[in-house]
N, CA and C atoms of all chains as a GROMACS GRO file, in nm:
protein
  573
    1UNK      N    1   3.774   1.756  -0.075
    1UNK     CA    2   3.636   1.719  -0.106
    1UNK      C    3   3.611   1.734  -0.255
    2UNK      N    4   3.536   1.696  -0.321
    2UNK     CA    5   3.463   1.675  -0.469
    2UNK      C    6   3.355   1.699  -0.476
    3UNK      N    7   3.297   1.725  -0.591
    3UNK     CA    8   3.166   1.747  -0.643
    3UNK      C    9   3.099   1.597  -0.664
    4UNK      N   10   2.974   1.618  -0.636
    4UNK     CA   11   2.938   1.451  -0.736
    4UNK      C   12   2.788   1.494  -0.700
    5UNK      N   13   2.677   1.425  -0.781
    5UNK     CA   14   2.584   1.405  -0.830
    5UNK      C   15   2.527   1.253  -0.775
    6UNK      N   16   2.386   1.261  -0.656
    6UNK     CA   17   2.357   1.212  -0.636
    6UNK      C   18   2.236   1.107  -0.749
    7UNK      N   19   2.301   0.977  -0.801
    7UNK     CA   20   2.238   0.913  -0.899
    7UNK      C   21   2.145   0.801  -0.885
    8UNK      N   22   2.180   0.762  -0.734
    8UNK     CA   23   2.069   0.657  -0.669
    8UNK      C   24   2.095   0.670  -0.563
    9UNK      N   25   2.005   0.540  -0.481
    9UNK     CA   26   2.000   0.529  -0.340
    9UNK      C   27   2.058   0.327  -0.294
   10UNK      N   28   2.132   0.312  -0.208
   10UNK     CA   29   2.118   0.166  -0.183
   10UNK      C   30   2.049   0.146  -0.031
   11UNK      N   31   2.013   0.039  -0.048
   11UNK     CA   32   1.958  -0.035   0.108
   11UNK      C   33   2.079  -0.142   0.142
   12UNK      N   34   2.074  -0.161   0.251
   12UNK     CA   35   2.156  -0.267   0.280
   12UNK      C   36   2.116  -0.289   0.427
   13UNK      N   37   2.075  -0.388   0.436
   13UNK     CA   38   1.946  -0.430   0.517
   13UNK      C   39   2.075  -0.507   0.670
   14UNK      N   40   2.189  -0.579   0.627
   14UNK     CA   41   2.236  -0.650   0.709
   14UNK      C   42   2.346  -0.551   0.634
   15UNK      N   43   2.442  -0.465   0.759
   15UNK     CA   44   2.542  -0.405   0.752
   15UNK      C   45   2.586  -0.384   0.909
   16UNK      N   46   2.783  -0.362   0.881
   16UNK     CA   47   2.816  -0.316   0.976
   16UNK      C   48   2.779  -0.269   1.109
   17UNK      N   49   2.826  -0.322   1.252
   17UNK     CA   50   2.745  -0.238   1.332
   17UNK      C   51   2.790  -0.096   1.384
   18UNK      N   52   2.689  -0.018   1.355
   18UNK     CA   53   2.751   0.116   1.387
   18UNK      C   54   2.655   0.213   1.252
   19UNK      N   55   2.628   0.119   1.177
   19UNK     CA   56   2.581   0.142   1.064
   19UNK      C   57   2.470   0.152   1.044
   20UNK      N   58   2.326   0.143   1.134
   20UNK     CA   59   2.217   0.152   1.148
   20UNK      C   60   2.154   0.265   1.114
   21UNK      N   61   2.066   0.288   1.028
   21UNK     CA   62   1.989   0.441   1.051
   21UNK      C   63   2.092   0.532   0.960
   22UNK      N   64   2.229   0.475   0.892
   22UNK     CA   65   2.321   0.567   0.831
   22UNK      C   66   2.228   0.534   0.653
   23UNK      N   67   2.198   0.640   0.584
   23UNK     CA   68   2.171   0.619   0.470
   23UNK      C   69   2.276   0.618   0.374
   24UNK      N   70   2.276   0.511   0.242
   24UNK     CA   71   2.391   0.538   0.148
   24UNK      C   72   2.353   0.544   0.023
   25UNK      N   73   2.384   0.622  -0.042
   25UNK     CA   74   2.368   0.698  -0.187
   25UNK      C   75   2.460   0.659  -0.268
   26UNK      N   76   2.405   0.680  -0.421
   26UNK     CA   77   2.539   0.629  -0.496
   26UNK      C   78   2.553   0.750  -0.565
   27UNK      N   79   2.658   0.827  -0.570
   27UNK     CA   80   2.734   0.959  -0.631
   27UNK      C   81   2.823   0.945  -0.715
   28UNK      N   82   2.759   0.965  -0.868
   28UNK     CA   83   2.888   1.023  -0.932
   28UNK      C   84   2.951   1.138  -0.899
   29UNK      N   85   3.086   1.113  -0.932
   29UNK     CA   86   3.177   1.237  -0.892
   29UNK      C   87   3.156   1.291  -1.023
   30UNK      N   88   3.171   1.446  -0.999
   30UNK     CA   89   3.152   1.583  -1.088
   30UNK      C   90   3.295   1.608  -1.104
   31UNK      N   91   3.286   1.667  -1.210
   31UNK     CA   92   3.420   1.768  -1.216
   31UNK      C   93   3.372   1.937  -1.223
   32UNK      N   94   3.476   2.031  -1.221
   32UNK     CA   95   3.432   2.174  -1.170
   32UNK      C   96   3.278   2.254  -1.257
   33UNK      N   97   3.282   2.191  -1.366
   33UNK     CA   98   3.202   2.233  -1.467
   33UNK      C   99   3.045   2.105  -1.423
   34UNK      N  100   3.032   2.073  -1.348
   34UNK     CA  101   2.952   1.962  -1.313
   34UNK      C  102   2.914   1.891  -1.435
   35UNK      N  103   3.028   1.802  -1.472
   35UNK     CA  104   3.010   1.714  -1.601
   35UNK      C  105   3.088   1.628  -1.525
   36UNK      N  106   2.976   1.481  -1.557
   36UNK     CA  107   3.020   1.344  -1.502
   36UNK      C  108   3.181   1.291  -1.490
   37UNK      N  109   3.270   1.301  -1.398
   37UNK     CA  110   3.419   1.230  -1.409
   37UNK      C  111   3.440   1.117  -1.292
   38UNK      N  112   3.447   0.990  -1.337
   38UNK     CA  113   3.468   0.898  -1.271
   38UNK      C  114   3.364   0.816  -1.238
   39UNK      N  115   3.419   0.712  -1.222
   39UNK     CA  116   3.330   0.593  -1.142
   39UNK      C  117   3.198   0.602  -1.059
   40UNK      N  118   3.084   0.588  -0.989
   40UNK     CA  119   3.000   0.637  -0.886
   40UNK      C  120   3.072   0.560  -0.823
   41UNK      N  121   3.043   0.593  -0.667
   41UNK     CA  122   3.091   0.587  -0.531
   41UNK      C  123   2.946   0.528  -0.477
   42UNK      N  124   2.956   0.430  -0.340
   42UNK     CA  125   2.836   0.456  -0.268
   42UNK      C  126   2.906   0.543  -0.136
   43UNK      N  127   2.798   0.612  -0.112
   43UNK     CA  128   2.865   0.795  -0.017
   43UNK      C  129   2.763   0.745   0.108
   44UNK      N  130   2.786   0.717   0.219
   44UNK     CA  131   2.720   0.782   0.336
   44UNK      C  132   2.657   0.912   0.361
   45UNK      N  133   2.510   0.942   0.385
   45UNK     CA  134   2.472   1.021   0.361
   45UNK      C  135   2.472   1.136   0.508
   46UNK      N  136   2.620   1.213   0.539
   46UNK     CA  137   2.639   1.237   0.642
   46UNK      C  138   2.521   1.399   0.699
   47UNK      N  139   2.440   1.453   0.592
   47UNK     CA  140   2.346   1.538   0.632
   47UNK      C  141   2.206   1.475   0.632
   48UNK      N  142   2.191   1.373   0.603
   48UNK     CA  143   2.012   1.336   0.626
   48UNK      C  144   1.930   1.351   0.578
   49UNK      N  145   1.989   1.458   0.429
   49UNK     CA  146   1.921   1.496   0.317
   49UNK      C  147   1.911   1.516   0.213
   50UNK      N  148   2.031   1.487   0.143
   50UNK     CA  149   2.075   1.467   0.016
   50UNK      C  150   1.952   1.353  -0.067
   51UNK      N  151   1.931   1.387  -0.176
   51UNK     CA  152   1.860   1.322  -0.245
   51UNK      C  153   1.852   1.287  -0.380
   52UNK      N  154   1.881   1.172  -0.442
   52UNK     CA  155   1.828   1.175  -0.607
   52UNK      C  156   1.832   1.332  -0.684
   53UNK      N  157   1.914   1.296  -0.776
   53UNK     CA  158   1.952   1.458  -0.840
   53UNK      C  159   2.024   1.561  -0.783
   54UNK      N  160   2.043   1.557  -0.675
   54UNK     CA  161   2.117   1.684  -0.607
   54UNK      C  162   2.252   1.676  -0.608
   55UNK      N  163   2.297   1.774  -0.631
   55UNK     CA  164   2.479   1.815  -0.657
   55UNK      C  165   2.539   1.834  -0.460
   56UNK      N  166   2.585   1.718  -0.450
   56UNK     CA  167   2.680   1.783  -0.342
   56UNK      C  168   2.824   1.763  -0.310
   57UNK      N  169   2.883   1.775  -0.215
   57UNK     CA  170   3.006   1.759  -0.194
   57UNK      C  171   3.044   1.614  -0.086
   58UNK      N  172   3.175   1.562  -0.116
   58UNK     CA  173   3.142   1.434  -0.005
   58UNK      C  174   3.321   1.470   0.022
   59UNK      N  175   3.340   1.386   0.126
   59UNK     CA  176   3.502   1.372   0.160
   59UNK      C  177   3.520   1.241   0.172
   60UNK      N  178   3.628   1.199   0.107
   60UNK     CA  179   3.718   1.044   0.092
   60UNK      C  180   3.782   0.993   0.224
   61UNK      N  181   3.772   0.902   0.246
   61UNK     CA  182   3.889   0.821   0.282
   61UNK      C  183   3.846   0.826   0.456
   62UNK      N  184   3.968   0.832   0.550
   62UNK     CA  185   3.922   0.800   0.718
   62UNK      C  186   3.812   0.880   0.750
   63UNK      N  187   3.798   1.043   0.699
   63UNK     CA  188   3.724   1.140   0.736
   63UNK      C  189   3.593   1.092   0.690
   64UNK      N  190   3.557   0.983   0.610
   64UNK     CA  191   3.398   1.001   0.579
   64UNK      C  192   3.364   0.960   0.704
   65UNK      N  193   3.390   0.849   0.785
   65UNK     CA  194   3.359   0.798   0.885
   65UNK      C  195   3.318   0.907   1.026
   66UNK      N  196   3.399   0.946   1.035
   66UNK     CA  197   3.349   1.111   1.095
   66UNK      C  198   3.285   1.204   1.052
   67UNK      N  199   3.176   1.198   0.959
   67UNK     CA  200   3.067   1.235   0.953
   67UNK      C  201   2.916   1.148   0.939
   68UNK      N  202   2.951   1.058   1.020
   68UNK     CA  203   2.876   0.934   1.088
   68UNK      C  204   2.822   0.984   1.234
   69UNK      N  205   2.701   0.887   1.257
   69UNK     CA  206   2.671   0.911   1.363
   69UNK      C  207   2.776   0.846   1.465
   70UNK      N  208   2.798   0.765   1.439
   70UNK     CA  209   2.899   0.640   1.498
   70UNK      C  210   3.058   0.659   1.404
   71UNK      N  211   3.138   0.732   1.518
   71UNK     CA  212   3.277   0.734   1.358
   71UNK      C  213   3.365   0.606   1.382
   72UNK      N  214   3.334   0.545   1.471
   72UNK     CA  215   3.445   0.401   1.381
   72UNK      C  216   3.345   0.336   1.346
   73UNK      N  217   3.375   0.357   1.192
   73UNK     CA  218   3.293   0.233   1.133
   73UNK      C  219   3.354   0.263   0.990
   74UNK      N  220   3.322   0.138   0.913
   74UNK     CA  221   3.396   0.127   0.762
   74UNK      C  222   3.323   0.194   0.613
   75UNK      N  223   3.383   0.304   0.661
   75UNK     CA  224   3.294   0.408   0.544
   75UNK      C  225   3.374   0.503   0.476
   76UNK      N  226   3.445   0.464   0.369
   76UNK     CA  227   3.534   0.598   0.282
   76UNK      C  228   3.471   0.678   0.234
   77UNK      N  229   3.321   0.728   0.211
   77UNK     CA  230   3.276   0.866   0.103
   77UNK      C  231   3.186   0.863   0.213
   78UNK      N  232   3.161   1.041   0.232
   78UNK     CA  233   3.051   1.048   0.286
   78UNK      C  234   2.987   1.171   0.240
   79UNK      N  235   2.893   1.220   0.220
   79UNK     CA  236   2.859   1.377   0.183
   79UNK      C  237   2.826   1.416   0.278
   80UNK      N  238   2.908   1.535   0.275
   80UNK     CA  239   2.920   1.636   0.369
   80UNK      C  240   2.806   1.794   0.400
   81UNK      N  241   2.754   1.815   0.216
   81UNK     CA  242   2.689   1.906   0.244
   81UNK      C  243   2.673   1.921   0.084
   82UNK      N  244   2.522   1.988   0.066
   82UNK     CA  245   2.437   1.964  -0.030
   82UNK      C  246   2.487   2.072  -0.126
   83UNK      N  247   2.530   2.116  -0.253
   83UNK     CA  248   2.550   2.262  -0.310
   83UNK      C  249   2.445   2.353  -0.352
   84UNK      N  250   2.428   2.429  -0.300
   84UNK     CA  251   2.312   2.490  -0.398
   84UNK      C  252   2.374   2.556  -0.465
   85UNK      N  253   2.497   2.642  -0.539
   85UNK     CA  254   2.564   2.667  -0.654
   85UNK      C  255   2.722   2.659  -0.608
   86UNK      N  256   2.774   2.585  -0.729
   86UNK     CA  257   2.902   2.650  -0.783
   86UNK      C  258   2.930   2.752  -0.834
   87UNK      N  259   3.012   2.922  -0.754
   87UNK     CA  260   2.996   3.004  -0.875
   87UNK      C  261   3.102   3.045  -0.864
   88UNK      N  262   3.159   3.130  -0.969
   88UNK     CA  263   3.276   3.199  -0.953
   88UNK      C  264   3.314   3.316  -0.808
   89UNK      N  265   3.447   3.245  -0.798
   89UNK     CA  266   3.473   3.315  -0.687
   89UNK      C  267   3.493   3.445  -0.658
   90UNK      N  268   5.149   1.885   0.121
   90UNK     CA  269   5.045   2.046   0.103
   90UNK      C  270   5.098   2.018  -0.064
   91UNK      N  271   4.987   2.060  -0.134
   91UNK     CA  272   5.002   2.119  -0.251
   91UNK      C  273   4.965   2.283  -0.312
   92UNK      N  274   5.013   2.278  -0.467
   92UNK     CA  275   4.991   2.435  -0.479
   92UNK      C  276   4.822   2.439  -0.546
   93UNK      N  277   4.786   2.554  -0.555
   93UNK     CA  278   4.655   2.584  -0.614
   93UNK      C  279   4.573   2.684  -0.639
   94UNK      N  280   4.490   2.667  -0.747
   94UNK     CA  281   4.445   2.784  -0.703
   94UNK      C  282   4.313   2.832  -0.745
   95UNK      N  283   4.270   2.949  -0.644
   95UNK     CA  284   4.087   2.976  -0.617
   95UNK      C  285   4.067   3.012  -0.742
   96UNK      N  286   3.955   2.920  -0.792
   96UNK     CA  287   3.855   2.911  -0.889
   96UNK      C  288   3.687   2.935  -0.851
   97UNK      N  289   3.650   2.904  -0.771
   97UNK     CA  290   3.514   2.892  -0.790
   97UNK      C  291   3.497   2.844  -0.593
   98UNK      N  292   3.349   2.883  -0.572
   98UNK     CA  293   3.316   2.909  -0.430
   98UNK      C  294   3.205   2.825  -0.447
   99UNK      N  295   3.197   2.752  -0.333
   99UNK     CA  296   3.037   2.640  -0.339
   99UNK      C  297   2.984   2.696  -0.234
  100UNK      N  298   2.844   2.716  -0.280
  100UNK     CA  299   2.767   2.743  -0.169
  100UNK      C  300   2.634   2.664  -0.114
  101UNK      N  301   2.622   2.675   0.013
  101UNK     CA  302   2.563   2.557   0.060
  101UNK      C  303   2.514   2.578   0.169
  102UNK      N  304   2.378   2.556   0.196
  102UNK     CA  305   2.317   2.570   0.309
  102UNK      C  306   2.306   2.454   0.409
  103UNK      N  307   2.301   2.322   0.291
  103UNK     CA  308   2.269   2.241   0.390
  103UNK      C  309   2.407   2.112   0.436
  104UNK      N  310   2.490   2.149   0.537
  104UNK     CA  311   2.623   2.098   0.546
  104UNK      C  312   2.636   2.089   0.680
  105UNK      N  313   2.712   2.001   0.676
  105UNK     CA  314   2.788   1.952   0.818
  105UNK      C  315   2.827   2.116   0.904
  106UNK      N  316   2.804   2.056   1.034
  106UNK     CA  317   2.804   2.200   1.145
  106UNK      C  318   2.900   2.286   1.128
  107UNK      N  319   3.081   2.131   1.051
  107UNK     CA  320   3.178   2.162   1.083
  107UNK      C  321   3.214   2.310   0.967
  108UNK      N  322   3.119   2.333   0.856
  108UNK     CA  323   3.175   2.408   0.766
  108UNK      C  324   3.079   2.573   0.806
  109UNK      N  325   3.004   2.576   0.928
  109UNK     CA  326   2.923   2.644   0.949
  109UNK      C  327   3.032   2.795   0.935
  110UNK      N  328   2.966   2.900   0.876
  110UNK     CA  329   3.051   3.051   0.861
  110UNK      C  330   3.186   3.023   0.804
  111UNK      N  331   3.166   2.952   0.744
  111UNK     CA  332   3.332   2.876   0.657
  111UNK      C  333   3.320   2.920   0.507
  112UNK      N  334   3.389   2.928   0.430
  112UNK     CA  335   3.411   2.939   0.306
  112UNK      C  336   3.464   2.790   0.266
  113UNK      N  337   3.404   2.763   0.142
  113UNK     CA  338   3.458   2.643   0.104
  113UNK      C  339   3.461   2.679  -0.072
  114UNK      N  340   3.616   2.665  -0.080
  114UNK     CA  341   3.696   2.690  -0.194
  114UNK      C  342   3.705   2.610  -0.289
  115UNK      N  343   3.674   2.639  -0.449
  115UNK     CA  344   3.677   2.499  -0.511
  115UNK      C  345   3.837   2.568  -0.576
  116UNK      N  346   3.932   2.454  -0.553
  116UNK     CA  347   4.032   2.476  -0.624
  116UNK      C  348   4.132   2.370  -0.690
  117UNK      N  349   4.131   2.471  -0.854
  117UNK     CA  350   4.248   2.400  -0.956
  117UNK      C  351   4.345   2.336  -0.873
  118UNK      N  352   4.440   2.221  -0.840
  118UNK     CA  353   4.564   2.227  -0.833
  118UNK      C  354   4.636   2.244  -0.975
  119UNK      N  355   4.767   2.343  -0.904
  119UNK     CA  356   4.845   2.343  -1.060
  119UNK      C  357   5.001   2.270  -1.021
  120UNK      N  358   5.030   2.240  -1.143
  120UNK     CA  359   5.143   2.194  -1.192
  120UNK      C  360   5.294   2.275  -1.157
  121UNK      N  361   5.419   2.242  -1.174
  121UNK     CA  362   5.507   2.314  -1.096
  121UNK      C  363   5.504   2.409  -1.236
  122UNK      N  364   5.448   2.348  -1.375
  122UNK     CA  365   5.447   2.567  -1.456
  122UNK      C  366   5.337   2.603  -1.444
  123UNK      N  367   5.263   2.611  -1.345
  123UNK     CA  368   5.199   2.698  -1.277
  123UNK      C  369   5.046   2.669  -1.353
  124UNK      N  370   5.064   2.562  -1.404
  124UNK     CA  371   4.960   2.577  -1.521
  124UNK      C  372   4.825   2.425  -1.457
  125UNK      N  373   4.711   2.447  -1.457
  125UNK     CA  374   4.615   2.322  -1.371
  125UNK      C  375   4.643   2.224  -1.407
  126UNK      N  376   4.666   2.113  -1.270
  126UNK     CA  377   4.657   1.987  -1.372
  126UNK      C  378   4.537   1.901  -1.418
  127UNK      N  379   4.416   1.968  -1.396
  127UNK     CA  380   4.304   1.932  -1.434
  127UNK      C  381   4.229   1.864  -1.302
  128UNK      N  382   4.296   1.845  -1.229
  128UNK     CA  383   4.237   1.793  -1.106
  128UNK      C  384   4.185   1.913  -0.959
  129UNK      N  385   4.058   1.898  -0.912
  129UNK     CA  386   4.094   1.994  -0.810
  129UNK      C  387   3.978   1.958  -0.668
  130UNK      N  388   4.021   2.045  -0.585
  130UNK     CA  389   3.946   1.963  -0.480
  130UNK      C  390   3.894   2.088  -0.384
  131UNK      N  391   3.736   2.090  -0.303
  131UNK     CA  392   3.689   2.141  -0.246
  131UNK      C  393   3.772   2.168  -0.109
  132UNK      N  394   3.798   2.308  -0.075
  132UNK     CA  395   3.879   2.291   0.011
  132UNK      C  396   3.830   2.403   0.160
  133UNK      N  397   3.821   2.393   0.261
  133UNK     CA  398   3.801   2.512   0.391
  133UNK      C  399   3.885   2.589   0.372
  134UNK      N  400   3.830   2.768   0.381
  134UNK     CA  401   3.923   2.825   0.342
  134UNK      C  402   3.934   2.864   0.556
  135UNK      N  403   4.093   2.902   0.527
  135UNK     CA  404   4.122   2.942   0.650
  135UNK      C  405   4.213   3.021   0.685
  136UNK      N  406   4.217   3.072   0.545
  136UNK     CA  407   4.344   3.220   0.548
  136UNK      C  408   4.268   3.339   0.485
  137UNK      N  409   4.159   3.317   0.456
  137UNK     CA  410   4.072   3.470   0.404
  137UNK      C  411   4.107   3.456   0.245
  138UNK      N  412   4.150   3.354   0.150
  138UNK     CA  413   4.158   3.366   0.016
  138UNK      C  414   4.074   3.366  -0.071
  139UNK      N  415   4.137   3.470  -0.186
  139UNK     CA  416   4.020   3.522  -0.279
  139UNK      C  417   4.057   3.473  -0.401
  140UNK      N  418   3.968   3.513  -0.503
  140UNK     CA  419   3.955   3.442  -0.646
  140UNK      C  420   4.112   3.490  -0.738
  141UNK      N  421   4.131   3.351  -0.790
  141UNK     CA  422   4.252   3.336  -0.854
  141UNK      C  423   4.344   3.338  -0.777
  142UNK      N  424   4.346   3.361  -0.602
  142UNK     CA  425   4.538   3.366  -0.549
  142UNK      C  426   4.531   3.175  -0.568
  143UNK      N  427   4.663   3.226  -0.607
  143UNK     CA  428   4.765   3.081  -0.584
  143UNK      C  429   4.758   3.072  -0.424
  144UNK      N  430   4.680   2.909  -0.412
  144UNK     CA  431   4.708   2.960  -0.268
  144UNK      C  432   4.792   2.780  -0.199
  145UNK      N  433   4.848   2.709  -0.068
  145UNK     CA  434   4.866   2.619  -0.030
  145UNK      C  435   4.743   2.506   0.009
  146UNK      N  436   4.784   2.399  -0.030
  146UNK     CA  437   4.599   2.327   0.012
  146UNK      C  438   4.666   2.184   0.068
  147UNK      N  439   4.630   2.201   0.241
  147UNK     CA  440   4.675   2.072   0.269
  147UNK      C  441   4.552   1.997   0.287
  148UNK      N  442   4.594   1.838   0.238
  148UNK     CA  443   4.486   1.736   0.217
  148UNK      C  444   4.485   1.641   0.324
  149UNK      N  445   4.515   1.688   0.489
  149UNK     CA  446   4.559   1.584   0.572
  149UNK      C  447   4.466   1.601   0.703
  150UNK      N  448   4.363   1.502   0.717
  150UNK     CA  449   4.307   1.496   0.804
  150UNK      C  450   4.292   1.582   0.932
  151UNK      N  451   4.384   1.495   0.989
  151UNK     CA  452   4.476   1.569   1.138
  151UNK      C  453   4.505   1.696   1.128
  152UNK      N  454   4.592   1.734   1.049
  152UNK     CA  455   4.630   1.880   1.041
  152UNK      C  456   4.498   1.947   1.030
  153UNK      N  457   4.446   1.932   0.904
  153UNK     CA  458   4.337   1.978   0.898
  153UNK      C  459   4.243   2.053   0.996
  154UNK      N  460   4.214   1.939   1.074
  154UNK     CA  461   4.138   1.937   1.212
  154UNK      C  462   4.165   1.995   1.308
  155UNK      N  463   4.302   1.999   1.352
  155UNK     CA  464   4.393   2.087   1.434
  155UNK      C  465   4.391   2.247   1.420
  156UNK      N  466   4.391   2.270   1.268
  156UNK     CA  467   4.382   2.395   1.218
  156UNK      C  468   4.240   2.452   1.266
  157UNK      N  469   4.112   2.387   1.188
  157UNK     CA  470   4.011   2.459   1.259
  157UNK      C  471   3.954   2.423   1.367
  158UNK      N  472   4.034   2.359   1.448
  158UNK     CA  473   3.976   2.374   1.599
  158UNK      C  474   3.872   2.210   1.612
  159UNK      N  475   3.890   2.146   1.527
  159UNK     CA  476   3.772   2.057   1.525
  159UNK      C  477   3.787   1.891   1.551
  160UNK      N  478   3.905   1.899   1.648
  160UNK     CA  479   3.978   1.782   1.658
  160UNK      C  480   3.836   1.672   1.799
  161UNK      N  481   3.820   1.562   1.797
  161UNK     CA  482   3.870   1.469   1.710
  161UNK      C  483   3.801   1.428   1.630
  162UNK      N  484   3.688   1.469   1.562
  162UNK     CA  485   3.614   1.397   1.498
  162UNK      C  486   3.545   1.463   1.377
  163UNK      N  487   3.572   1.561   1.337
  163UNK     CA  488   3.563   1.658   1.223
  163UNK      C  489   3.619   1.623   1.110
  164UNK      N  490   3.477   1.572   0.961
  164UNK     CA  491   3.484   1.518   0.877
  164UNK      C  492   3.531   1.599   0.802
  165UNK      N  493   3.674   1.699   0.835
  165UNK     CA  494   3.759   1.729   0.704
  165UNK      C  495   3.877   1.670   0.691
  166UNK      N  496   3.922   1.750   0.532
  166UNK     CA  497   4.028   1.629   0.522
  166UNK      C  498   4.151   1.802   0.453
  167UNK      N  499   4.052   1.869   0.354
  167UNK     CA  500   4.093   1.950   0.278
  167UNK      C  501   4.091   2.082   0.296
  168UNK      N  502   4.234   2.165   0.346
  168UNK     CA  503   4.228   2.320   0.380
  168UNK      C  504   4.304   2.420   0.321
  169UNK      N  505   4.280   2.544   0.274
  169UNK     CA  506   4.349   2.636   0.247
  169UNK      C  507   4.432   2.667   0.316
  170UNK      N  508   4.578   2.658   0.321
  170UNK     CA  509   4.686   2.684   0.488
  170UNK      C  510   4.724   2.785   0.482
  171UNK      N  511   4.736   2.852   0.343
  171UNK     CA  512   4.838   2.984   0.328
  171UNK      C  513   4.806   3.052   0.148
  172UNK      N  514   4.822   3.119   0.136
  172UNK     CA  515   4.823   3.229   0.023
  172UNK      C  516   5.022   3.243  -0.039
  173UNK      N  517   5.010   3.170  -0.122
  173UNK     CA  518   5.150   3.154  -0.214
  173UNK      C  519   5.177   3.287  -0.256
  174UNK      N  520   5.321   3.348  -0.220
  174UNK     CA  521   5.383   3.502  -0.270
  174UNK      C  522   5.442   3.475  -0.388
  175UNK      N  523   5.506   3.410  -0.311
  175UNK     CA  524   5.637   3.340  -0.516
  175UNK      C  525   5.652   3.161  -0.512
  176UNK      N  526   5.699   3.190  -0.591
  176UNK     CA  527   5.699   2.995  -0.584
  176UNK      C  528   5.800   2.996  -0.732
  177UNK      N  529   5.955   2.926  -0.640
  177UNK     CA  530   6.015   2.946  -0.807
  177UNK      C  531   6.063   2.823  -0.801
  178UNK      N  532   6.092   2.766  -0.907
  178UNK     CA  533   6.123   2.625  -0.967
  178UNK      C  534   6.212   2.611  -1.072
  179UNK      N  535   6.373   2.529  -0.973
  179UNK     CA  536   6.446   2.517  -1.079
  179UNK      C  537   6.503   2.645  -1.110
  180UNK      N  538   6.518   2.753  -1.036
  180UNK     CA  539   6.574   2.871  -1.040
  180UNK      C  540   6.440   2.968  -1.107
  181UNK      N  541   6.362   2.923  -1.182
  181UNK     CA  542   6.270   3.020  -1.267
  181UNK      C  543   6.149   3.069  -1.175
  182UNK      N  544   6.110   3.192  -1.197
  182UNK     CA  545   5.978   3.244  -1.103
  182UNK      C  546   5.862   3.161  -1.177
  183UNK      N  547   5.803   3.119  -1.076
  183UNK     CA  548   5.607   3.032  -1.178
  183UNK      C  549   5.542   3.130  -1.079
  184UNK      N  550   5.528   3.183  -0.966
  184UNK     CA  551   5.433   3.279  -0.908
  184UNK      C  552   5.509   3.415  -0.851
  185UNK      N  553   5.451   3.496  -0.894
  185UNK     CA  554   5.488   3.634  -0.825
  185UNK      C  555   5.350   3.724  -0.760
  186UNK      N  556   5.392   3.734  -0.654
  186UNK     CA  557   5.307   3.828  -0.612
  186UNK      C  558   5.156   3.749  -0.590
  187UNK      N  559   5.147   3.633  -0.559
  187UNK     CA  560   5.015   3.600  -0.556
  187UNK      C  561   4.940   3.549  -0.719
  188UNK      N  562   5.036   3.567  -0.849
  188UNK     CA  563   4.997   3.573  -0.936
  188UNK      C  564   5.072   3.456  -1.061
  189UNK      N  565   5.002   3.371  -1.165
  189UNK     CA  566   5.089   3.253  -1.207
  189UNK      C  567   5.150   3.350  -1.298
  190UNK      N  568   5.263   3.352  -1.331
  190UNK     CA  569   5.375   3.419  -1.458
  190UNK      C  570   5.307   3.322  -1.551
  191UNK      N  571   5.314   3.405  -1.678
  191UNK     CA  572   5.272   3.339  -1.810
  191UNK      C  573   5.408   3.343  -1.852
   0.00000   0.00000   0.00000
């Protein structure tokens, strides 16, 4: 999983079925120091509450889809869970 | 599985069920001299590891899932498997004791 920084929101009005009611966000990925690294992603929003500005964590690839309400469906990023700090371990 | 190691702990209230009473590890991967390669990835801890062990981090779905019990549909991918003792390379020690040799 990764850090990233929730930077917008998309609609997508005609999508996938399975895909209804799933919200998708666009996340830059963070690096450990939460300074911008990489591309934004659009992330499935697999807690229901992630929002504009908030730091959370998402997982890549088959697993985003399983944090869907519906897991077969075509979704590589999803956030998993919101951070309220990074701190030393 | 790759090597790595505990840096930093995320904490989080609001997360998937699957990380509920879980530790989730942010960790360096390092290089075979023991040294980060700048890349690192949020990981379930599932061996009790603490700050700075070199520890194993498998990045594989299935396994993953198998490990904490959360098969079939548990959105992890990334786990702590084991706590690294030595790790030598090429005949030379890069970890002893839980610890990177300088």
């Amino acid at each position: 999983m990764q850090l990233g920084r929730v930077i917008g929101t998309v609609v997508a009005t005609e999508c996938y079925e399975g895909l209804e009611g799933v919200n998708f966000l666009l996340v830059e990925p963070l690096d450990k120091e939460l300074q911008p690294a990489g591309e934004p992603v659009v992330a499935a929003d697999g807690v229901h509450m992630a929002g504009p500005g908030e730091v959370v964590y998402f997982v890549a690839s088959r697993e985003a889809a399983l944090a869907c309400p519906e897991t077969f469906v075509p979704v590589d990023h999803a956030i998993v869970g919101i951070a309220d700090a990074v701190e030393d371990a | 599985m790759k090597i790595g190691r505990v840096v930093k702990t995320v904490v989080s209230t609001i997360h998937n069920p699957l990380f509920e009473d879980r530790r989730l590890l942010l960790c360096d991967y390092l290089g075979t001299d023991g040294k980060p390669t700048g890349d690192y990835t949020i990981a379930v801890d599932n061996v009790d590891a603490g700050a700075g062990e070199v520890v194993l981090i498998l990045d594989e779905g299935n396994s993953a899932r198998q490990m904490l019990g959360k098969e079939p549909d548990g959105a992890v991918r990334a786990v702590v498997a084991g706590i690294v003792d030595e790790l030598v390379v090429e005949g030379a020690v890069v970890v002893r004791d839980g610890d990177v040799l300088e």
